[in-house]
Structures are given as structure tokens and as C-alpha cells.
N, C-alpha and C positions, 0 to 999 in steps of 0.2 A: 239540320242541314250541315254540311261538311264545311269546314273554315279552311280554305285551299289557299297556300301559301305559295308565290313567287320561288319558284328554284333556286334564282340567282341572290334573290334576298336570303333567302334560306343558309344558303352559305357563305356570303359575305363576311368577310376576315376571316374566316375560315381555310380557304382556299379557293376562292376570287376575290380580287383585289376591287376597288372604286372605280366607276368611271370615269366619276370628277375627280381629280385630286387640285384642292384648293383648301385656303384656309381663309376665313373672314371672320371679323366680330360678330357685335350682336346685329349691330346697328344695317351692315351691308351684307351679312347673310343670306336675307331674304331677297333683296335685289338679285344678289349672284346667282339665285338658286332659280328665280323667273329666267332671269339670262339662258341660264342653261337647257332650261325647259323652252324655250323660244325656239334656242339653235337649233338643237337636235328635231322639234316639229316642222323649223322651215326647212331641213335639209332634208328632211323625207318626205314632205309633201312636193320638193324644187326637183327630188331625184328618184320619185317613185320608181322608173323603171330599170334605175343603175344596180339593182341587187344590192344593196347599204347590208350590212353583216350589223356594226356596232359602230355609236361614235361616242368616241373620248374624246374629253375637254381638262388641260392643265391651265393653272393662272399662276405667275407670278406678277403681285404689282399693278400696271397694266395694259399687262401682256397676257394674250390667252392664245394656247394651242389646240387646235381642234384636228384629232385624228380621225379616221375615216377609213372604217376596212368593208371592201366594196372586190365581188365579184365582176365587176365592169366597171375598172378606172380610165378607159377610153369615154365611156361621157359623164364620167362623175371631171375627169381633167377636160373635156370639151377640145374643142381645135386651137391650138397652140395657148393650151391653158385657160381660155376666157369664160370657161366654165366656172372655175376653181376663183378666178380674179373677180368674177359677179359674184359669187357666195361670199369671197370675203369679204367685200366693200358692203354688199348689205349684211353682214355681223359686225360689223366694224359703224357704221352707222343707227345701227340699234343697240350697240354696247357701248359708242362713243370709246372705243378702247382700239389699240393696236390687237391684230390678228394675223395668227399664221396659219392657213388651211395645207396639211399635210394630207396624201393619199397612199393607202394600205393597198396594196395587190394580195388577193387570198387566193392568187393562183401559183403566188410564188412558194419553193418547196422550204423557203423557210420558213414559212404560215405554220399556225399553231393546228390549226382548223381548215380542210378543204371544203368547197362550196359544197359539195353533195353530202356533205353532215352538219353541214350548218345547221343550225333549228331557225334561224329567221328566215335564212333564205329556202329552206322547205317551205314553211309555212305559205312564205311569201306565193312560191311558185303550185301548189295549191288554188291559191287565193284566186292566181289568174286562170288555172284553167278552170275554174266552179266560176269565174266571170267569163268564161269562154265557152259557157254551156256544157260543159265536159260534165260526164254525169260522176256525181264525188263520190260513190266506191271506188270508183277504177281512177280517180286521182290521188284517193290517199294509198290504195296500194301503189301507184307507182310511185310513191315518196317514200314510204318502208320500203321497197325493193331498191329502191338505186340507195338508202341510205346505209342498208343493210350491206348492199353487193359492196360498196367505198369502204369498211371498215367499223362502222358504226357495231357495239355493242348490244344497243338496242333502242328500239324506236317506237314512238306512241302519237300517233296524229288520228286527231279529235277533230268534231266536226258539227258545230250547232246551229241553227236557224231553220229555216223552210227548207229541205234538205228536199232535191228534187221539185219542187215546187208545190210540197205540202200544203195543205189548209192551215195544220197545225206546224207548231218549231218543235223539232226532236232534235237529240244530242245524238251522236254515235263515235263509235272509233276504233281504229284499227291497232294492234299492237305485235310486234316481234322480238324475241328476246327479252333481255331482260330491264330494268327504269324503275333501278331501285331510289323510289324521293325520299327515304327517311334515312336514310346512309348520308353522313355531312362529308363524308370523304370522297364521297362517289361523284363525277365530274359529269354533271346533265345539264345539258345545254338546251334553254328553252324559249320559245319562239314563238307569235300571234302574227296574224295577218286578220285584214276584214274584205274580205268577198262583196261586193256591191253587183247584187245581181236585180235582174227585173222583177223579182217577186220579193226582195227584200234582200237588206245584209246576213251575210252567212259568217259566221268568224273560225278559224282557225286555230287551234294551238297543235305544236308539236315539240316536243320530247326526245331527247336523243342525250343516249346515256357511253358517255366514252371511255370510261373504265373507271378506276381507283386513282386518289391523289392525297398522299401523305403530307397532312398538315404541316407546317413550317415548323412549330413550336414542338411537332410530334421528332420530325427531324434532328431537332435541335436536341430534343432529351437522350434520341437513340445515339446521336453523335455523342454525349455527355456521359453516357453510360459504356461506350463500347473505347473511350481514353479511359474510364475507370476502371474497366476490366485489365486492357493494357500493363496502365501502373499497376497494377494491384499482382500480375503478373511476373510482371517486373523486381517488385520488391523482393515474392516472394522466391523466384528465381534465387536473386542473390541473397536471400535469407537462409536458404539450403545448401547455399554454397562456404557460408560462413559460421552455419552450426557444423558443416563435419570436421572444419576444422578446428573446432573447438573441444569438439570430440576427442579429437587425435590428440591435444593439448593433454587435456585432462586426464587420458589415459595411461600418461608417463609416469605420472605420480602414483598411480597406483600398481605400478608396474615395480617402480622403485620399493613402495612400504611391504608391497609383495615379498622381494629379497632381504629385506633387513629384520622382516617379521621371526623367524629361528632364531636369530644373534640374539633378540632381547632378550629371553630367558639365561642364556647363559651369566650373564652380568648379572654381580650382586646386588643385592637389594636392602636395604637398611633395616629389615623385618625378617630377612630369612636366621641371626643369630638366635633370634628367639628359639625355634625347637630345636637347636642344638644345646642349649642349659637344659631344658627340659629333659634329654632324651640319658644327660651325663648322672644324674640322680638312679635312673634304672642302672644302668650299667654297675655303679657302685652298690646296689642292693647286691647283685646278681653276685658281686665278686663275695 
């Protein structure tokens, strides 16, 4: 059977960061980690229909920040906030800790991610029309299509239980482009919902792949290597600048041994008397 691995886990310090960021010992780790798991279940089961994207949770101390990025911050924030004031008072009551409930707009154009390639909130909106009797081929193609038309890369929504209101549970799914999972650079956004229909739960996954994303540590090398090309540039620059004229130095002197090279012959030598005794012996035979 296949060992199918979470997307987001898959690339964790890689190139997505934690949800939680906190730190504890031994002793309150496991506490903080129930905490967490608490929050995030009552805030999705308190705002099922607010379109919830993701919630982040930071601690200092204690103090905890619970972020919230939500396709509909009109009732995830309630009428002059008392939505937002009830979620925190009961987190704050089941953590016995100070809290701050901040809300995310993912409509705004400074969002990483828009609602129509989200993979939770596909999923999600799946989810409702397979509980809306909507018959689920023509709901998961209109999730590939609007995800596809928004920009998306590519997109996989999957689809298992009584599909139609089978006797039997079959799997099926739809796919466009491309959802490459064994790429750790490749930035796929993945998302479940659960269907609650009259012949049984249907569940949801969807897949949505938004391009390439250059590891931090990969960054850091190319940045590390392209100052070393730089300097190395650099050196050698002024290292060409500084042998020609070392060049030009050096060539005076041989410029000079050039012209003085004729004169040394002329000047006596301490060795040239010798074949002149020699040569006065013939001359005296001759005479």
C-alpha cells in the first residue's frame, strides 16, 4: 500500500515555516501542544462557515497570539467584534493564559494566497456543495477550473466515500497541470474537508501546486558564492593591472644589458696576454 505523506509536513524547514512557534521544556510541552490542538478544533468547529485558510499560534511567557487568515473576516470579527471577544475569552479560559485573537483578510492584495487557490478553502467549498447534493464530478471540476482560471499551476482534487450514493466507497479524482509532491522546492498547498452527507461522510483532499520556491539555506549559498566570484574578480582585475607594470619595470634592465653587451669585449681581460707569448716564439722561428 502507498505511505502517503502530508505536503506541508513534507516540506517543513524547508520552505514552510511552523504554525506554532513556541518553545517549552519537557515538563509543559505536552500541555502546550494539547492547548494548541484545542484552539485550532474549537475555532473550526465555532466558524465552520467563515472560510478559516490557516491558524497560527505564537507564545511568549504567558502570552499567546492566535492568527487567523479567513476568506470572511466579517463573521470570523462578528458585530463590533463580539465574535472575536467570545473566541478569546473561551481560549483564555481553557488556557488560563492572556490572549490575543488577531484576523487575517485573504482578500487583501497583500495576501500570499488568494481564496480561489487556497487548497483548504477549495476543499472546503467542495465539501459543501457534495453536502448540497451537488453530484461531485461537476463539483471537483469547478474547483480545478476556477483554481486553474485564478493563477494556480496545478491542481488535484480527490474524492472518497459513497461517491453518488454508491453501495460501495470508491476513490476518484480530478487533475490539471502539473502537482509535483516529490519536488521539496515546489510550493503545494494542501487541503481536507469532510462531506457529511445522507448516505455517509465523503472526504475531500485538494492539491494545488504554485510554482518553485528557493530554499533559504540554497539562497544563502548562491548569495555566498556570487560575493566570491565578485572578489575573485576583483583581485584578479588588479592583479593584471599590477603585473604589466612589472613588465614594463623589468624590461629596462634588459634594455640597458642590451647596449652595454659590444663594450665588454673590447676591455682587457686578465687571460687574453697569454696567446700573445705564445704566438712571439713563431714569429722568432720565422725570422
Amino acid at each position: 500500500m502507498g505511505h502517503k505523506v502530508n505536503p506541508y509536513g513534507f516540506r517543513l524547514g524547508v520552505i514552510y515555516p511552523w504554525k506554532s512557534n513556541w518553545y517549552a521544556g519537557q515538563r509543559d510541552y505536552a500541555e502546550q501542544l494539547h492547548e494548541d490542538i484545542w484552539v485550532r478544533k474549537h475555532i473550526r468547529s465555532r466558524l465552520s462557515r467563515a472560510g478559516i485558510s490557516s491558524i497560527d499560534i505564537e507564545r511568549k511567557g504567558d502570552q499567546i497570539w492566535v492568527f487567523i487568515r479567513t476568506a470572511r473576516p466579517g463573521i470570523v470579527i462578528g458585530r463590533k467584534g463580539a465574535e472575536v471577544d467570545r473566541l478569546r475569552k473561551d481560549i483564555e479560559r481553557y488556557t488560563k493564559k492572556r490572549v490575543d485573537v488577531k484576523v487575517e483578510d485573504m482578500n487583501q492584495a497583500a495576501s500570499e494566497s488568494r481564496p480561489e487557490t487556497d487548497a483548504a478553502l477549495l476543499a472546503q467549498g467542495v465539501a459543501e456543495q457534495l453536502a448540497g447534493r451537488v453530484a461531485f464530478r461537476r463539483a471537483m471540476r469547478r474547483a480545478v477550473q476556477t483554481a486553474m482560471r485564478s493563477g494556480a499551476l496545478g491542481v488535484r482534487v480527490a474524492c472518497g466515500g459513497r461517491l453518488g450514493g454508491a453501495e460501495m466507497g470508491r476513490r476518484e479524482w480530478y487533475r490539471e497541470g502539473r502537482v509535483p509532491l516529490h519536488t521539496l522546492r515546489a510550493k503545494v498547498d494542501f487541503g481536507t474537508a469532510e462531506a457529511k452527507t445522507t448516505f455517509g461522510v465523503v472526504g475531500v483532499k485538494v492539491w494545488v501546486y504554485h510554482g518553485d520556491e528557493v530554499p533559504r539555506r540554497e539562497q544563502d549559498t548562491e548569495r555566498a558564492l556570487a560575493r566570491a566570484h565578485a572578489t575573485a574578480q576583483q583581485v584578479d582585475t588588479s592583479g593584471r593591472g599590477g603585473g604589466t607594470a612589472t613588465a614594463t619595470v623589468e624590461s629596462a634592465p634588459a634594455a640597458v644589458g642590451v647596449a652595454t653587451e659590444p663594450a665588454t669585449p673590447a676591455t682587457p681581460t686578465p687571460t687574453e696576454p697569454a696567446p700573445a707569448e705564445a704566438a712571439a716564439p713563431v714569429e722568432g722561428g720565422e725570422a
